[in-house]
VEXBA-922204 format. One record per residue (C-alpha): residue number from 1; x negated, y negated, z negated. Coordinates in nm, 4 decimals. Each point is the difference from the previous one (the first is absolute). Example, Ala and Ser with C-alpha at 12.3 -4.5 7.8 and 13.67 -1.06 7.14 Angstrom:
<rec 1, <-1.2300, 0.4500, -0.7800>>,
<rec 2, <-0.1370, -0.3440, 0.0660>>,
//
This chain:
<rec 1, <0.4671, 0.6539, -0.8552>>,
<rec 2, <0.3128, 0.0381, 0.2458>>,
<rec 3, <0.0142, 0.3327, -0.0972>>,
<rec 4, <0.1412, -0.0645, -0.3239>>,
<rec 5, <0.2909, -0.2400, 0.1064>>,
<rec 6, <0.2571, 0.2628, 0.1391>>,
<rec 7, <-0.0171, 0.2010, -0.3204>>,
<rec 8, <0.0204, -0.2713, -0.2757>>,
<rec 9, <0.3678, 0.0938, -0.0212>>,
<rec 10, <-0.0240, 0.3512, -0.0410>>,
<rec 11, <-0.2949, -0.0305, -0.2955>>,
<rec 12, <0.2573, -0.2222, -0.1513>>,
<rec 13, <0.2543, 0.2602, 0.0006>>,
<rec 14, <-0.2075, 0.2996, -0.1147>>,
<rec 15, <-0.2261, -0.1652, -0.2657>>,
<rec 16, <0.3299, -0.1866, -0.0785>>,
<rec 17, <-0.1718, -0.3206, -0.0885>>,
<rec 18, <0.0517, -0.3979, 0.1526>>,
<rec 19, <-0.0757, -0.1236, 0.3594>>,
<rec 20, <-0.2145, -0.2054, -0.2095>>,
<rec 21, <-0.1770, 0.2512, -0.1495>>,
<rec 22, <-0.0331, 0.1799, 0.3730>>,
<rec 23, <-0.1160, -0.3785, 0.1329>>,
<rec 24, <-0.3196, 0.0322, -0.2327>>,
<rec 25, <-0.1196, 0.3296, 0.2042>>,
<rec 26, <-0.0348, -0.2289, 0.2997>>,
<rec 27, <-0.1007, -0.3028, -0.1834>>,
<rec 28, <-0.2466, 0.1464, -0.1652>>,
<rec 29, <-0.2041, 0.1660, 0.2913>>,
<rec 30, <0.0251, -0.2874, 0.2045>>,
<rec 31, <-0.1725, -0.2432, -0.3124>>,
<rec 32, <-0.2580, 0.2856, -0.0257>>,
<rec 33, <-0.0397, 0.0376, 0.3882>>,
<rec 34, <-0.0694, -0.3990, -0.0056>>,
<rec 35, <-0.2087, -0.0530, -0.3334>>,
<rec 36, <-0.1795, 0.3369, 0.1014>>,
<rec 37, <-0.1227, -0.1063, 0.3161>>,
<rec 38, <-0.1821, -0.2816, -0.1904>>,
<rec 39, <-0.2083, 0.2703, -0.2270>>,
<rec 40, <-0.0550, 0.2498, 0.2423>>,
<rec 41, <-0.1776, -0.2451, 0.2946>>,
<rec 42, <-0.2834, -0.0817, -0.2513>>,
<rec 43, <-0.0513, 0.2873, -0.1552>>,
<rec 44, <-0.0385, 0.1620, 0.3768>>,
<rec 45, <-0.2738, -0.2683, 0.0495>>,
<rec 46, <-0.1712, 0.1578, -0.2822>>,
<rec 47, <0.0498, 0.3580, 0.0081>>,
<rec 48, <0.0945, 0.0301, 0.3641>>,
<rec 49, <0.3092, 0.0639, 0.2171>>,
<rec 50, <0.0239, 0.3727, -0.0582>>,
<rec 51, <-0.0122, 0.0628, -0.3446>>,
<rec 52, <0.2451, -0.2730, -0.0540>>,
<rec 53, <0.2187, 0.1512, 0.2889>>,
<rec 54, <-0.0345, 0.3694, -0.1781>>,
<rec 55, <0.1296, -0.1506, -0.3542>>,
<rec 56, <0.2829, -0.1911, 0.1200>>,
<rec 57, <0.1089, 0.2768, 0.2108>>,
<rec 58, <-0.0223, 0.2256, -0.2958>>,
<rec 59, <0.1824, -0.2543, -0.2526>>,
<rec 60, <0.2599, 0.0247, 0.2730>>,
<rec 61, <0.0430, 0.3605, 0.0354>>,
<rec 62, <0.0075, 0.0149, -0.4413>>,
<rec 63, <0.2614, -0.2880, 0.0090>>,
<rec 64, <0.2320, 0.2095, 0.2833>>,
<rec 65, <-0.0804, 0.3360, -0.1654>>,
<rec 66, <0.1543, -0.1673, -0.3163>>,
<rec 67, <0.3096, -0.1740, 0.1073>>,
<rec 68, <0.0828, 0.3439, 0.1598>>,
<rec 69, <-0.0067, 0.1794, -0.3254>>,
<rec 70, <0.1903, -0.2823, -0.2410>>,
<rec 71, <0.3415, -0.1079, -0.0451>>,
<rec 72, <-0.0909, -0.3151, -0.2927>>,
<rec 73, <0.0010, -0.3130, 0.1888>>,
<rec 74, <-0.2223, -0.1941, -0.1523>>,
<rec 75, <-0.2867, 0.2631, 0.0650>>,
<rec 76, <0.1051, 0.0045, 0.3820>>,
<rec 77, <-0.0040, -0.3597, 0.0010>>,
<rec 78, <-0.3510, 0.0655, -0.1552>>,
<rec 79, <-0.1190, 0.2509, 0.2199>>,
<rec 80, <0.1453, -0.2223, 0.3160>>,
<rec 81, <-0.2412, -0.2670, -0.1379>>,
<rec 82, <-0.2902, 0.2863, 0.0073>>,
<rec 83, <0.0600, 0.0814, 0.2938>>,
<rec 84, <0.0375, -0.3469, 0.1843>>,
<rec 85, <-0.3409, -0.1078, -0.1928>>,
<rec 86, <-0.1528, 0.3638, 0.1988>>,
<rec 87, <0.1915, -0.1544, 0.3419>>,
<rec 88, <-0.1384, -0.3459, -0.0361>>,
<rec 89, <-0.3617, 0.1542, -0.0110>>,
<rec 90, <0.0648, 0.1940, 0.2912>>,
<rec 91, <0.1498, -0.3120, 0.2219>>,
<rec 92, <-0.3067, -0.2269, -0.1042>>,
<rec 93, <-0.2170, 0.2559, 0.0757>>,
<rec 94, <0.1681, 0.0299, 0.4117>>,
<rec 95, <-0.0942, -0.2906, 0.0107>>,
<rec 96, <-0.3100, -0.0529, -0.1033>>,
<rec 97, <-0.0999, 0.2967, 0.1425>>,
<rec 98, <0.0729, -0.1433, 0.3477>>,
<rec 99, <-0.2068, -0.3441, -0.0796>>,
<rec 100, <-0.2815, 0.2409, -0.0812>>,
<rec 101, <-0.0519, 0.1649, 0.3106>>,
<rec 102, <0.1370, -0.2049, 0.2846>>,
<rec 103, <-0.0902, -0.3428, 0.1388>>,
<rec 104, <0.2322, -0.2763, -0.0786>>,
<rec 105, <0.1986, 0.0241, 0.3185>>,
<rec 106, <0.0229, 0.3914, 0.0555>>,
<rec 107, <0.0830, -0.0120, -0.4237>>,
<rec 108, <0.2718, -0.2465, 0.1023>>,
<rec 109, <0.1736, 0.1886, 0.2457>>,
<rec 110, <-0.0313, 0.3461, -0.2464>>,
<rec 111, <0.2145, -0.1842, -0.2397>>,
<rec 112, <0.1938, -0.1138, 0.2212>>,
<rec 113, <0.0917, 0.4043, 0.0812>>,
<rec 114, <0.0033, 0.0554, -0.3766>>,
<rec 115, <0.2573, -0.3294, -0.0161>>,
<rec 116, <0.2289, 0.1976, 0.2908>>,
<rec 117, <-0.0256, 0.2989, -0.1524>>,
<rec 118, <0.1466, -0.1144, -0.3214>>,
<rec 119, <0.2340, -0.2351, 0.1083>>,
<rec 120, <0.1896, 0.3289, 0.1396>>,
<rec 121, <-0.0848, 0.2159, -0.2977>>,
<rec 122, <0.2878, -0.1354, -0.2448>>,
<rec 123, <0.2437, 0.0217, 0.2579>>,
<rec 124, <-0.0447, 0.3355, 0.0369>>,
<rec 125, <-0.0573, 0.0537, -0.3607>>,
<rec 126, <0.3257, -0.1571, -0.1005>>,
<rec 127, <0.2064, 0.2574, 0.2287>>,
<rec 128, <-0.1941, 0.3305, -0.0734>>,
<rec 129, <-0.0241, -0.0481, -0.3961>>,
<rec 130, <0.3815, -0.0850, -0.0001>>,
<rec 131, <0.0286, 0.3483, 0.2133>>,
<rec 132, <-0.2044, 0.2147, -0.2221>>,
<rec 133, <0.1421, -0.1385, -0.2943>>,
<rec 134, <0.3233, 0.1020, 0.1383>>,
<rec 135, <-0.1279, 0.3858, 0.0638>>,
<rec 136, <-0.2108, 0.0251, -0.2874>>,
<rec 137, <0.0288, -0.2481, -0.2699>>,
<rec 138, <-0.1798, -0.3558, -0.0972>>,
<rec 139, <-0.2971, 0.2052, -0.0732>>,
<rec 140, <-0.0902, 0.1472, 0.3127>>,
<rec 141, <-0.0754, -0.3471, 0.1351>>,
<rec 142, <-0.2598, -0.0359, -0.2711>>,
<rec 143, <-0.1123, 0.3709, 0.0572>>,
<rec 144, <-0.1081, -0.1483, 0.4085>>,
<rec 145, <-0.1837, -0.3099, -0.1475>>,
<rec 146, <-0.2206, 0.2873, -0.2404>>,
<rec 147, <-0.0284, 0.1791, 0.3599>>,
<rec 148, <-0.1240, -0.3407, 0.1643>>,
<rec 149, <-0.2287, -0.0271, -0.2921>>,
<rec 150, <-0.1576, 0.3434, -0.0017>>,
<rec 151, <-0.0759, -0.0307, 0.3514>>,
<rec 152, <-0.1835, -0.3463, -0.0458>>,
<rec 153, <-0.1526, 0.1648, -0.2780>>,
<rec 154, <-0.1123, 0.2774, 0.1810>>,
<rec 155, <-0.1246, -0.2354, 0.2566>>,
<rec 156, <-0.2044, -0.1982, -0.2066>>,
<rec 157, <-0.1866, 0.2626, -0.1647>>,
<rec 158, <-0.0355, 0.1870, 0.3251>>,
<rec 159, <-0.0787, -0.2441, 0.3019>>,
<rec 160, <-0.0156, -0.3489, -0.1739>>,
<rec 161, <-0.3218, -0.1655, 0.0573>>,
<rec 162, <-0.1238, -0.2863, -0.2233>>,
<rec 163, <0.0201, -0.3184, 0.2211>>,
<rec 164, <-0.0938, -0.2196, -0.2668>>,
<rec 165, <-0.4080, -0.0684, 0.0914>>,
<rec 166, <-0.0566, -0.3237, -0.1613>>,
<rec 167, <0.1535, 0.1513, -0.3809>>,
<rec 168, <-0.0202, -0.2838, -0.2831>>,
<rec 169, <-0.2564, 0.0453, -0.2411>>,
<rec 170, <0.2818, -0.1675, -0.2802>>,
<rec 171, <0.3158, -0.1467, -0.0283>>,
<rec 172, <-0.0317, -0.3457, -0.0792>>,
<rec 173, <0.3364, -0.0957, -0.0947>>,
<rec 174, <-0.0501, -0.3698, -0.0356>>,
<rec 175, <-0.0650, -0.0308, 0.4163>>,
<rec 176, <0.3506, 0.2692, 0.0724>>,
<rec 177, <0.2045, -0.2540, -0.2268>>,
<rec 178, <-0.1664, -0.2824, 0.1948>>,
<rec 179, <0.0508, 0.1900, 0.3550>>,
<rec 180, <0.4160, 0.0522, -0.1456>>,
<rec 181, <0.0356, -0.3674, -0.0890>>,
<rec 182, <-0.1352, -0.1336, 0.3177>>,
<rec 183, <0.2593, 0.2202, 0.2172>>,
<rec 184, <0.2594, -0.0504, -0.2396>>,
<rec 185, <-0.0544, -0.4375, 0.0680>>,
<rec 186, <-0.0042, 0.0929, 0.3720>>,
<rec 187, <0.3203, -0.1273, 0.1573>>,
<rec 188, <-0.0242, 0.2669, 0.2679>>,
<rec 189, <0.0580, 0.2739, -0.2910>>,
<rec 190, <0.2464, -0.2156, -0.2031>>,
//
């Protein structure tokens, strides 16, 4: 996400369009990172962790492979959304894939990790998009995230286990809306 933020100006300047027209490439992967998370977590329970993993990683890579190749900024803003719906199944799945294989405590202190390691992640991200996009244009930022992808891609296919052991026979969307609502009256989540 932080990779985007040091480059906003310069898509402004060479699609020549609005910084509100810009705003809507982060705006719109971060409502598809959010609502996508939502979709993704049951359909994992029913089809398991690595197929869901492998699709949103691909969606990802399609959505970065596009905003590389057009200059319309309503199909970038399109392609962000693509691409931050692919993310959003690849965050849910970390982290489900740690609740399926360790205990409760040991699975606590993995995410933990994950938590530390992301917490410095956009800091770094903000200073070495901003660098390459100096050296190489607003494109070559999005050119590393297709890299990123294609290696998670790669990984999937190639050492990804399914962790998933207790899959859902169906989705029974009545009980997710139910599960939604109940954490959505929680005061601890509101």
């Amino acid at each position: 996400m932080t990779v985007l933020t040091p480059i906003l100006p310069l898509i402004k300047n060479d699609l020549n369009v609005s910084s509100a027209a810009v705003q809507q490439l982060f705006s719109g992967y971060l409502l598809a990172l959010a609502l996508g998370q939502l979709v993704w977590g049951p359909l994992s329970d029913r089809h398991g962790r690595r197929p869901v993993l492998f699709i949103g990683a691909v969606l990802f890579v399609l959505g970065g492979v596009a905003v590389t190749l057009l200059s319309d900024i309503k199909w970038l803003v399109a392609f962000r959304v693509l691409q931050g719906f692919g993310a959003a199944a690849c965050m849910a799945m970390a982290r489900a894939i740690v609740n399926d294989v360790f205990a409760r405590t040991e699975a606590a202190r993995q995410m933990s990790t994950i938590s530390m390691v992301l917490s410095v992640a956009p800091a770094l991200s903000l200073a070495f998009s901003g660098w390459f996009a100096e050296r190489a244009g607003w494109k070559s930022t999005m050119i590393i995230l297709v890299i990123g992808g294609l290696l998670l891609l790669f990984l999937t296919y190639s050492v990804a286990k399914e962790t998933n052991q207790n899959q859902l026979k169906k989705i029974n969307l009545g009980s997710i809306l139910m599960a939604y609502g109940s954490v959505l009256r929680n005061p601890m989540f509101t």
